[in-house]
N, C-alpha and C positions, 0 to 999 in steps of 0.2 A: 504494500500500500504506500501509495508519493507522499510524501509528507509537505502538507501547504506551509509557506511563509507568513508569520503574520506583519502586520502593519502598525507602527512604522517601524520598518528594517534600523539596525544601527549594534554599536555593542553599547550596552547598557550598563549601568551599577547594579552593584546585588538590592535588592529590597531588605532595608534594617527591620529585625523583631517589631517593635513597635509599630511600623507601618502595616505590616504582616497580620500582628493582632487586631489592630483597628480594622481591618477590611475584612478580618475572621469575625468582627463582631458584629459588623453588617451583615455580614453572611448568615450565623446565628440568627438575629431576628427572620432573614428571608425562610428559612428553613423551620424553624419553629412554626410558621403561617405555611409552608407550605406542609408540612407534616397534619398541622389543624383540618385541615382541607383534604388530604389524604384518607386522614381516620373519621372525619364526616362522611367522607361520600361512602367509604369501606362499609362504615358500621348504618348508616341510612337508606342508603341505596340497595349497594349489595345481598348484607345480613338481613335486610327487607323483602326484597325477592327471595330470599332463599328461605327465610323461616317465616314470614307472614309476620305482622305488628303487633300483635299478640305474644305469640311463640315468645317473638324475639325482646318482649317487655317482662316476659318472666325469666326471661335467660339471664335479662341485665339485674334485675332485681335479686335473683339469686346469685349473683357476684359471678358468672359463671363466663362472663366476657370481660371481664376484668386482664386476664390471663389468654393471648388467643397468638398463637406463634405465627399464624398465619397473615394477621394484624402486622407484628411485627416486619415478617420478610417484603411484606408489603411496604410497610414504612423506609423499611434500609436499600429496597431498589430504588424504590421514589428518591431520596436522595441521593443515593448515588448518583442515579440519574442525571437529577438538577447538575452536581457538580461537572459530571463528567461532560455534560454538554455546553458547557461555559468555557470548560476548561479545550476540550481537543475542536472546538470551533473557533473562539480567537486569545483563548488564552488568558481571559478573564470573567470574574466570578461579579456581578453588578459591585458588591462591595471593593472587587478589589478594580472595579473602574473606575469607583468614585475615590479611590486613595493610591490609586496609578500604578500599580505594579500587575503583572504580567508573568504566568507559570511558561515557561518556553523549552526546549530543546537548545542546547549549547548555540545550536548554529541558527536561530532565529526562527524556527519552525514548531509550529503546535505539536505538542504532546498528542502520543495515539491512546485509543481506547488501555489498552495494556496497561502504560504508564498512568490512565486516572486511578484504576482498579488498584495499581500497588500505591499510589498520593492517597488514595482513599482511606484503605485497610491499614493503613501505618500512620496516618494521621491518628484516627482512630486509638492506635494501639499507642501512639505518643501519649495522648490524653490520660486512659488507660497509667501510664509510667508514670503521674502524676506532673505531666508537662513536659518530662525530660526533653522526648523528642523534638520539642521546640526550643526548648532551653539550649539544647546543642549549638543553635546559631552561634552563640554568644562567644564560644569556645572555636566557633570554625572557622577557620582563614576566607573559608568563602562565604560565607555567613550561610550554612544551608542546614537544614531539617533533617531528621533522619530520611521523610520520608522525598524530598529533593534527592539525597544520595540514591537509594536505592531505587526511585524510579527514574534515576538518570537526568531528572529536568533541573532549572532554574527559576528561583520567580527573581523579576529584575524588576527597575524601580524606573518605568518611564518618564522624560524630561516634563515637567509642566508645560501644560498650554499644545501638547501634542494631541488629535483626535488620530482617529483610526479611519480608516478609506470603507 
């Protein structure tokens, strides 16, 4: 698969923790509302058609949808989702447009499906480490994340006042 270029071309600076977090915390609220919205239509729509409004008012009332892994799997591809297609389309996530940095490939091109799936699950598993894996920046010449290392990419920190084509 060709790997696209994104826009604009150029070598960049690493993107510092701080800016990093701020655009993860945009990210957070988008993800929270999109999750909300997930587990409505799952638990209203879906759980609706399948158990009748009834059924499924005794289900909830006996705690018995409290607990539903299928809920769940649901929720963690939805997100994936969202990121991944921010990410291997131009390389940014809305939060991290609004605070200018950019996940990329060494050589200026979007990251593939593969490399969101290991940014994803290592993210994740940073968090999990009680931040470690972000904390590493701080320590690393190139300022990168565990989950930068192992999925090969960069996020860079583009020039103000630059849009995208």
């Amino acid at each position: 698969m060709r790997k696209h270029p994104l826009h604009p071309q150029g070598q960049f600076p690493a993107a510092g923790l701080p800016r990093r977090l701020a655009a993860m915390f945009y990210d957070f609220l988008l993800s929270v509302a999109l999750l909300m919205v997930v587990t409505l239509v799952y638990q209203q729509v879906v759980l609706r058609l399948i158990y009748g409004s009834e059924h499924l008012q005794a289900l909830a009332e006996q705690g018995r949808l409290d607990v539903d892994p299928i809920l769940s799997s649901v929720l963690l591809i939805s997100l994936f989702g969202f990121f991944a297609k921010f990410w291997t389309h131009n390389g940014q996530t809305l939060g991290m447009q609004v605070w200018g940095v950019r996940i990329q490939n060494s050589d200026g091109t979007a990251i593939d499906l593969w490399q969101s799936l290991l940014r994803f699950l290592l993210a994740i598993a940073s968090w999990l480490c009680f931040g470690l894996g972000y904390w590493w920046a701080l320590w690393d010449k190139q300022k990168r994340t565990w989950h930068d290392i192992y999925s090969e990419s960069v996020v860079v920190q583009l020039p103000k006042g630059v849009h995208k084509k």
